[in-house]
C-alpha positions as CSV (number, residue, x, y, z in Angstrom):
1,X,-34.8,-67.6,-94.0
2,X,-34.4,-64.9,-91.6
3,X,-34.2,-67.4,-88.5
4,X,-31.5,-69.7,-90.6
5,X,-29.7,-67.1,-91.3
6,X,-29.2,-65.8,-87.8
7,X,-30.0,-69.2,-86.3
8,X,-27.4,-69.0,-83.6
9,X,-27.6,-65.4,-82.3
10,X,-31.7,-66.4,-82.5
11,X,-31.1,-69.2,-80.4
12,X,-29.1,-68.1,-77.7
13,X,-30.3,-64.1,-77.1
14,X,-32.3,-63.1,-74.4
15,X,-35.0,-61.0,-75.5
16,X,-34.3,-57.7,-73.6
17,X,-32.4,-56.4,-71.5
18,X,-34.4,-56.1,-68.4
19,X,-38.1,-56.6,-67.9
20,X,-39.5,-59.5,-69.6
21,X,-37.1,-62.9,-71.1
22,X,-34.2,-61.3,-70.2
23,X,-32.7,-64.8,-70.0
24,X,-30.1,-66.7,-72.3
25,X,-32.4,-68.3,-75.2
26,X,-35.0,-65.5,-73.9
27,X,-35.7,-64.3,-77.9
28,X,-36.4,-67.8,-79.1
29,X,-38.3,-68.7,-75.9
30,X,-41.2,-65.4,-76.0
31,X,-41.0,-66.2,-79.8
32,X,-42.1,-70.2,-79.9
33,X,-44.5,-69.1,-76.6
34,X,-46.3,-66.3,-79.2
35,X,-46.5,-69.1,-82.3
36,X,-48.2,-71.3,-80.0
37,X,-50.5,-68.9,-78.4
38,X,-50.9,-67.7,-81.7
39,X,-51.9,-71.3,-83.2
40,X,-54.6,-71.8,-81.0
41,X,-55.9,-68.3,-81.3
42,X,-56.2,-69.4,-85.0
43,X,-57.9,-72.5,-83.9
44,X,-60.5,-70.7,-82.2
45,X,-60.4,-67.1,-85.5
46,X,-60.0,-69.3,-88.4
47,X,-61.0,-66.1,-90.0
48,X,-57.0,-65.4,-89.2
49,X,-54.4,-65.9,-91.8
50,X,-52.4,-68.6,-89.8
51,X,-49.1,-68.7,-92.2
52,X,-49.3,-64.7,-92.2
53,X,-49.7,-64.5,-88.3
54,X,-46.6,-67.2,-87.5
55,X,-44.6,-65.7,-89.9
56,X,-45.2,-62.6,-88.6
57,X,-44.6,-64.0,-85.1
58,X,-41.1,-65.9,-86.1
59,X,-39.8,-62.9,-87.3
60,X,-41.3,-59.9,-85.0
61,X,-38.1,-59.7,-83.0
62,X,-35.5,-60.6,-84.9
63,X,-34.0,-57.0,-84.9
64,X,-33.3,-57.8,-81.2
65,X,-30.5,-59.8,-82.6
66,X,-28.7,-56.5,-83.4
67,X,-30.1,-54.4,-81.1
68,X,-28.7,-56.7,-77.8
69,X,-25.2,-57.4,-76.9
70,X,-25.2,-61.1,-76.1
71,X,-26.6,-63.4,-73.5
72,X,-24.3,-62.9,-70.9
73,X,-24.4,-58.7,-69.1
74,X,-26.4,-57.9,-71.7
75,X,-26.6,-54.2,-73.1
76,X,-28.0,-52.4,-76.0
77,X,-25.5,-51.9,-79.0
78,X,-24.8,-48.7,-80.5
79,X,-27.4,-49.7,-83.6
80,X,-30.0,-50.6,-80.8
81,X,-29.4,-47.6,-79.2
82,X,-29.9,-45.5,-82.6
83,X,-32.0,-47.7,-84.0
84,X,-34.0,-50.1,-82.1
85,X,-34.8,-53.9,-83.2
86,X,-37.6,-52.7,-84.8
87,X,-36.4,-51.0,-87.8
88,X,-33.9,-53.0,-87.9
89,X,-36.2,-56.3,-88.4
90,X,-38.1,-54.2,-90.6
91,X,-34.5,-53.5,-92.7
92,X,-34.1,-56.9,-93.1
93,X,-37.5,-58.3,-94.2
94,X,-37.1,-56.1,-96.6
95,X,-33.8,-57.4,-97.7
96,X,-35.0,-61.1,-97.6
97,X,-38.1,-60.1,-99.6
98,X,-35.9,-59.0,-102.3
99,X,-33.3,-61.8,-101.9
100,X,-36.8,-64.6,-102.1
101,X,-38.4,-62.8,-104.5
102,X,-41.6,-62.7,-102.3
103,X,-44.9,-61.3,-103.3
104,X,-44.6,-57.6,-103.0
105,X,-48.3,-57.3,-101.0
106,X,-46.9,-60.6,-98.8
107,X,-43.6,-58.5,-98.3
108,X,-45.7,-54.8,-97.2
109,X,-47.4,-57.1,-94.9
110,X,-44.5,-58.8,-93.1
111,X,-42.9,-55.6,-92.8
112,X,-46.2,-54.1,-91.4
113,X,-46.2,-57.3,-89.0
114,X,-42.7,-56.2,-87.8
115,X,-43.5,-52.3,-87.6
116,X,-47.0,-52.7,-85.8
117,X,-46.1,-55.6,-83.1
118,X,-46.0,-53.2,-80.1
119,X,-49.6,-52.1,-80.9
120,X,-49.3,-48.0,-80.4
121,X,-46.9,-45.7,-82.1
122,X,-46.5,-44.2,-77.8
123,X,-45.2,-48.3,-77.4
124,X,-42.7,-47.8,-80.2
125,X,-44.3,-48.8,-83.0
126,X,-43.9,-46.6,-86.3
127,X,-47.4,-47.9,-87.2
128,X,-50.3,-48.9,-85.5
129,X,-51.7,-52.8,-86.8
130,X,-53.9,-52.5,-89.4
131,X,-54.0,-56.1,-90.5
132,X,-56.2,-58.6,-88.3
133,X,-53.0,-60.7,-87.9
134,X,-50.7,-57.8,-87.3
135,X,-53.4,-56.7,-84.3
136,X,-53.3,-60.1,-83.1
137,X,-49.5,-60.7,-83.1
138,X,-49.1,-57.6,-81.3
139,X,-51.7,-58.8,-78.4
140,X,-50.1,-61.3,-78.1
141,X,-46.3,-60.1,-77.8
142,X,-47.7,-58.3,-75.1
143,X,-49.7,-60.7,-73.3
144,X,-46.5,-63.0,-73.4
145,X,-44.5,-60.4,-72.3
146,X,-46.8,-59.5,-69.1
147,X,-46.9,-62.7,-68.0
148,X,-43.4,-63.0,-68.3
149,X,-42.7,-59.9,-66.0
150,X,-45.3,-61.2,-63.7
151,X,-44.2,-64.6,-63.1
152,X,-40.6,-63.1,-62.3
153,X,-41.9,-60.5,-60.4
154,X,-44.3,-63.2,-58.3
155,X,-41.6,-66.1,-58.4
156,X,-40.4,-65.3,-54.6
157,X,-43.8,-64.0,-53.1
158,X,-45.0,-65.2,-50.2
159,X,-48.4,-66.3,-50.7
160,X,-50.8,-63.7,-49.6
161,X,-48.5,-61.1,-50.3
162,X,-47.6,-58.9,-53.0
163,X,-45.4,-57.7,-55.0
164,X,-43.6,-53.9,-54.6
165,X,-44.9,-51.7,-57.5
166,X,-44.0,-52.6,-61.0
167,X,-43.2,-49.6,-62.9
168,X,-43.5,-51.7,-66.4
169,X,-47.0,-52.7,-65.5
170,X,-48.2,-49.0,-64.6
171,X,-46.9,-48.9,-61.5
172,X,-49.4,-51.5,-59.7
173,X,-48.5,-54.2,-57.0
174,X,-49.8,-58.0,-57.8
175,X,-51.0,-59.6,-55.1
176,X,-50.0,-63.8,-55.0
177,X,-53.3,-65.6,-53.6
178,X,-52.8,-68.3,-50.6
179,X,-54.1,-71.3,-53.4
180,X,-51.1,-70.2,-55.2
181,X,-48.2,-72.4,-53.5
């Protein structure tokens, strides 16, 4: 519902502003890499609700479609400035809920999927995860978005090198081994 609804804006925004997917079609892109992480992590948990976990995943960042300009120079908007795309996701799960008539403990927990997903209230997060799922979805937003920062910040490395000191990744240098041409 969410995505329909905001198909195009989904489709085409990056997914921040600097650091990691900060490409046209970025959003969409870290989101579809998370469900599939996420599906074969539930291969290997079946212990995990999967249909909680995607969802939760589909719509983690959907805030960001309101809290970015655009795809092209993109900037934060005055609401992501105030506001930031979390509580604005977590504003409209709650909307949708109501408009689909959802399950009022399914609802809690979407919106707790959306709250938690950077893992630690010092990351952003309102809440820490206190769901399996919601833990999960929030290891993987951030393993996506490492590796993202890392395979832009390695991209023009010379092999046997490294990189200068990435301040988003506590300020370490990542060194590009010789096998990796």
């Amino acid at each position: 519902y969410l995505i329909d609804k905001n198909r195009k804006k989904f489709v085409d925004w990056p997914a921040a502003v600097r650091n990691h997917h900060n490409f046209i079609s970025g959003l969409m892109y870290h989101t579809l890499n998370m469900a599939d992480v996420a599906n074969k992590v539930c291969e290997i948990y079946p212990s995990l609700n999967r249909d909680i976990l995607i969802g939760g995943i589909l719509i983690h960042d959907i805030g960001k479609i309101e809290e970015l300009s655009g795809p092209v120079a993109t900037s934060f908007t005055v609401e992501g400035k105030l506001i930031g795309h979390i509580s604005i996701a977590q504003a409209e799960v709650r909307e949708a809920s109501k408009a689909l008539a959802i399950d009022s403990e399914i609802a809690a927990i979407m919106e707790h999927m959306v709250l938690s997903h950077h893992g630690k209230q010092e990351f952003g997060s309102p809440v820490t995860p206190l769901l399996r799922e919601a833990l999960v979805c929030s290891m993987i937003d951030d393993l996506d978005a490492k590796m993202g920062i890392l395979d832009k910040a390695l991209e023009n490395v010379v092999p046997g090198e490294s990189t200068s000191k990435l301040f988003n990744m506590d300020d370490r240098y990542f060194y590009k081994p010789k096998f990796d041409k």
